[in-house]
C-alpha positions as CSV (number, residue, x, y, z in Angstrom):
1,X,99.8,106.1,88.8
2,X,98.8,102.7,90.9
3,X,96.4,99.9,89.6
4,X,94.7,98.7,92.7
5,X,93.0,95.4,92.6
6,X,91.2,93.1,94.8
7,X,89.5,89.7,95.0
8,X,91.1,88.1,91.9
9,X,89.5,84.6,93.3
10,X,91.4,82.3,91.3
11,X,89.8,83.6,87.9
12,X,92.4,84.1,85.4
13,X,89.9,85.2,82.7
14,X,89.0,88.2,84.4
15,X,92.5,88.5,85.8
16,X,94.2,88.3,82.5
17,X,91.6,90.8,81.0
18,X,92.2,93.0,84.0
19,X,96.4,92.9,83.7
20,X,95.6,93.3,79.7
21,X,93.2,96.7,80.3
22,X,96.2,98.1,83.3
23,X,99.4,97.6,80.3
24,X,97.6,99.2,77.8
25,X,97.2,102.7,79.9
26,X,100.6,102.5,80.5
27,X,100.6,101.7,84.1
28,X,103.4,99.4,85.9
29,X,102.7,99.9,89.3
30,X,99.8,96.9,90.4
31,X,98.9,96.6,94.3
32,X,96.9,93.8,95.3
33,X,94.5,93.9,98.3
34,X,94.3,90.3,98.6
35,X,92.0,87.3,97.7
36,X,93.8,86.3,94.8
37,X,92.2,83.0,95.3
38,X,89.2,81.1,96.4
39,X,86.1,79.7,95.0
40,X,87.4,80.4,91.3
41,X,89.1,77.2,89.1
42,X,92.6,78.9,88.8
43,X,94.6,79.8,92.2
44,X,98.1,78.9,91.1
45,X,97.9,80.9,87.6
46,X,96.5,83.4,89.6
47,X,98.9,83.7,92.3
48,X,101.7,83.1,89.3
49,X,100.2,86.3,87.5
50,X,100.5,88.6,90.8
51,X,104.5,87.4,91.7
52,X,105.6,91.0,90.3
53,X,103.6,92.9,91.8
54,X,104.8,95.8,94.1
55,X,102.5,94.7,96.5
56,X,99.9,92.2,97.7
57,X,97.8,91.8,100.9
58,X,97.1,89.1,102.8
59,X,93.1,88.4,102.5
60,X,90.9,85.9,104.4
61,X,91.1,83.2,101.7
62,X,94.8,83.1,101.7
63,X,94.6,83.1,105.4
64,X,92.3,80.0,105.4
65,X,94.4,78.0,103.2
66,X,97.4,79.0,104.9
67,X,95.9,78.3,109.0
68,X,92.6,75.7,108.1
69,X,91.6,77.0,111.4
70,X,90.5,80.4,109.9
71,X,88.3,78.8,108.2
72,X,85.9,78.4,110.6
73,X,83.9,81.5,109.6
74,X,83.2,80.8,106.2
75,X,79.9,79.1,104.7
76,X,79.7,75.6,103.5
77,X,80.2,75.8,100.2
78,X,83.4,78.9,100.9
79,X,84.8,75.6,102.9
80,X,84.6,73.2,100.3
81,X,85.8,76.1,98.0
82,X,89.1,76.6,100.4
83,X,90.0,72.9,101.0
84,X,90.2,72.2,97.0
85,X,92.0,75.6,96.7
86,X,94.7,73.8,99.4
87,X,95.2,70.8,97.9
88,X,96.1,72.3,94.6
89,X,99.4,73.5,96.5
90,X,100.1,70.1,97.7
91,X,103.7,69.5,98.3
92,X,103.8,65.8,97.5
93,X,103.0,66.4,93.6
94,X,105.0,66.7,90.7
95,X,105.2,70.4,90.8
96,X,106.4,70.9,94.1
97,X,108.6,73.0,93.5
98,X,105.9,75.4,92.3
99,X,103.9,75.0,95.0
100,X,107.0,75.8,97.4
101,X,107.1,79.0,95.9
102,X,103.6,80.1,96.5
103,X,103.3,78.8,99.8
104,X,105.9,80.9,100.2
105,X,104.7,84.0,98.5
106,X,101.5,83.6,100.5
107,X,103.2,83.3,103.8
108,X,104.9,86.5,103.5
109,X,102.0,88.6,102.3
110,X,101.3,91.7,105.1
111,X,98.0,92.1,106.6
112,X,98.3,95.8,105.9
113,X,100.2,98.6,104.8
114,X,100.5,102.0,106.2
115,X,102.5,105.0,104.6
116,X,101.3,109.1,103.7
117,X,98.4,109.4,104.9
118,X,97.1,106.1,103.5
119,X,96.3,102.6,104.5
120,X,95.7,99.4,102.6
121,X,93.7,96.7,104.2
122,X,91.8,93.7,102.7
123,X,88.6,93.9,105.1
124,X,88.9,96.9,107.3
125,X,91.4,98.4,109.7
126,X,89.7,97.1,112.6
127,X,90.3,93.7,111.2
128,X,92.4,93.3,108.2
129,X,91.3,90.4,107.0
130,X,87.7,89.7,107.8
131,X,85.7,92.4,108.5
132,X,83.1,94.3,106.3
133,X,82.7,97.1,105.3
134,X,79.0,97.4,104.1
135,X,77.1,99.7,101.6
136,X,74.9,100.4,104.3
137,X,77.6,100.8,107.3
138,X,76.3,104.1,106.6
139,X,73.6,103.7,109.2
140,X,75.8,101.9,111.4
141,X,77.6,105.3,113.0
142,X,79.6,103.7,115.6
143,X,81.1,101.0,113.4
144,X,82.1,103.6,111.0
145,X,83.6,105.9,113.9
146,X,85.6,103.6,115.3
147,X,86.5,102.6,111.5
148,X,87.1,106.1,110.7
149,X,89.2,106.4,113.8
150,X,91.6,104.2,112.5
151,X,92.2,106.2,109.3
152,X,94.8,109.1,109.0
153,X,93.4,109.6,105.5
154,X,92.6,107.3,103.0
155,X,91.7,103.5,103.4
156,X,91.7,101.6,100.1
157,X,89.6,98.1,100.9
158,X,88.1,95.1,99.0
159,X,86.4,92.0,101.0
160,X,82.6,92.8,99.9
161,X,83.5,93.1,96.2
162,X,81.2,95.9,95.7
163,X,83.2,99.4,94.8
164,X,82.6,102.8,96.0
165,X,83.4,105.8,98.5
166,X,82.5,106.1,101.9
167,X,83.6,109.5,103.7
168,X,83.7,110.7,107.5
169,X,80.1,112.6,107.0
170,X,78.4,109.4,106.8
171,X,78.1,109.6,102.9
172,X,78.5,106.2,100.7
173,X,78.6,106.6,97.1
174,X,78.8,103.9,94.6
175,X,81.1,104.4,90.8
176,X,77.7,105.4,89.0
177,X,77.3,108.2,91.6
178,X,80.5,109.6,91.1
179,X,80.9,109.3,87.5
180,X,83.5,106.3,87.8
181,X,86.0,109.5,89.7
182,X,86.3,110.5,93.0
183,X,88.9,113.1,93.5
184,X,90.3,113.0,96.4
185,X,89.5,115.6,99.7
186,X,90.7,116.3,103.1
187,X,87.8,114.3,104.1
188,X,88.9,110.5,105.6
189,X,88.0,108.5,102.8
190,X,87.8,104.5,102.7
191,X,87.3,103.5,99.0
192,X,86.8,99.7,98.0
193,X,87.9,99.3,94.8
194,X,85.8,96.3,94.1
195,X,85.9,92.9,93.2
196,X,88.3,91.7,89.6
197,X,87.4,88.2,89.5
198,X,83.8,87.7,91.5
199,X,81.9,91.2,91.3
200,X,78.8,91.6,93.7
201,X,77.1,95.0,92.3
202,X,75.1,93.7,89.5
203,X,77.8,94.5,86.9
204,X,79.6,90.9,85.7
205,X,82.6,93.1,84.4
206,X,85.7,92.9,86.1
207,X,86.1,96.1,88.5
208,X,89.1,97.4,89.6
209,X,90.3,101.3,90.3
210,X,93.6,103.3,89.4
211,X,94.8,106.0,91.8
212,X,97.6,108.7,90.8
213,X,97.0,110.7,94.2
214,X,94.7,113.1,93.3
215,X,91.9,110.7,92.6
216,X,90.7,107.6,92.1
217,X,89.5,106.3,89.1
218,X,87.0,103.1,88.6
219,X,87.7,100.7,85.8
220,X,84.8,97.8,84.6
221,X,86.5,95.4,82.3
222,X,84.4,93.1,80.3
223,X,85.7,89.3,80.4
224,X,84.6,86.4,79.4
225,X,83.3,84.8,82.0
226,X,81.1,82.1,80.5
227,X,85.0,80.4,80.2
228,X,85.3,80.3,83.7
229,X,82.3,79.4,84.5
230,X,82.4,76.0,82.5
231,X,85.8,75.6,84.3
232,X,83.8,75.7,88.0
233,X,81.3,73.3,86.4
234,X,84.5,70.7,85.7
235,X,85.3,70.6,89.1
236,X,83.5,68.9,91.6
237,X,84.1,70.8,95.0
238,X,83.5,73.9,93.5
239,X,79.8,74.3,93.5
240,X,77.7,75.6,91.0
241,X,76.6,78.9,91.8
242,X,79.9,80.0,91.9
243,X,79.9,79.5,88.7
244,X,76.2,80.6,88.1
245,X,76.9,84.4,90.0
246,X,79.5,85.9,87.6
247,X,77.0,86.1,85.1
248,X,75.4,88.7,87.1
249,X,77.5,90.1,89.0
250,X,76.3,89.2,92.4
């Protein structure tokens, strides 16, 4: 069995709350699609938390902290967001030694991983880190082709924070339409496993899914999130409605 989780973004509340729910099933084995920071209040706990894991992906906000120039994409407030994010690795500090570390655990985090059948990817296999893979992709048949295309299998994904199944017929289903399990076909399958620490489908609980080959189960965790929201409030760059979202889910 595999806990799968994506898009931490620097919120240890939900993080903690999330690590907490995966011990108590028993489960050891934690892969991390990436995003385990940005626009949340607490990227070096965060990245601290995820240093024994057996696995984590390089996503688009780790790749803008570590080359500014990715960046570029990203909407004012996201920039802000990823410049504080930086500067609380800052080498000249008191905890440098720290910060060594996780610059270095960031640096060597893969853009992908392949192996049986199945491929792990923060955005898509196209583009690893920054491309989406909408809901409504669904009516988008040649971006999901080509997607498809690249797929031997199964694609596990994160980036858009909203969970659910997509499969090679065209078909999206979301958790509630599956009953929170999708058991696994011969159908090419991409599955986001949805956002832990800044969910975007209308559900404020954490979100992350557990996978033991045959299927894929999809956790909601409850958190408290009006903590980290104060925590956003306290610091400047971080802008409000960062804050202000978690409450809804969105």
């Amino acid at each position: 069995m595999q806990a799968i989780v994506s898009d931490v973004h620097s919120n240890m509340e939900a993080f903690q709350a999330v690590l907490n729910d995966i011990r108590q099933r028993g489960v050891s084995d934690v892969i991390c699609l990436g995003d385990l920071i940005g626009y949340g209040p607490d990227p070096r706990a965060c990245l601290d938390l995820a240093g024994g894991f057996n696995l984590c992906l390089l996503g688009n906000h780790e790749e803008a902290v570590l080359f500014e120039a990715q960046a570029q994409g990203f909407n004012p407030r996201a920039t802000v967001a990823v410049k504080w994010t930086a500067r609380q690795f800052n080498m000249l500090g008191d905890d440098r030694a720290a910060n060594a570390k996780r610059w270095d655990f960031m640096g060597n985090m893969p853009r992908y991983y392949s192996g049986n059948g199945i491929l792990l990817v923060h955005g898509s296999p196209s583009d690893p880190t920054r491309e989406y893979v909408y809901t409504t992709d669904v009516r988008n048949p040649n971006k999901m082709e080509r997607i498809f295309g690249q797929i031997e299998h199964l694609c596990f994904v994160g980036h858009t924070h909203v969970p659910g199944v997509w499969t090679d017929d065209m078909t999206f289903r979301s958790p509630d339409d599956l009953d929170y399990v999708y058991r696994i076909s011969p159908r090419k399958t991409i599955i986001n496993v949805g956002s832990v620490g800044q969910p975007r489908d209308n559900d404020p609980r954490a979100c992350y899914a557990l996978f033991d080959g045959a299927a894929v189960r999809f956790i909601k965790v409850a958190y408290d999130f009006e903590t980290t929201i104060r925590k956003i409030y306290a610091i400047q760059d971080l802008d409000r409605s960062l804050g202000d979202r978690l409450r809804e889910g969105r």
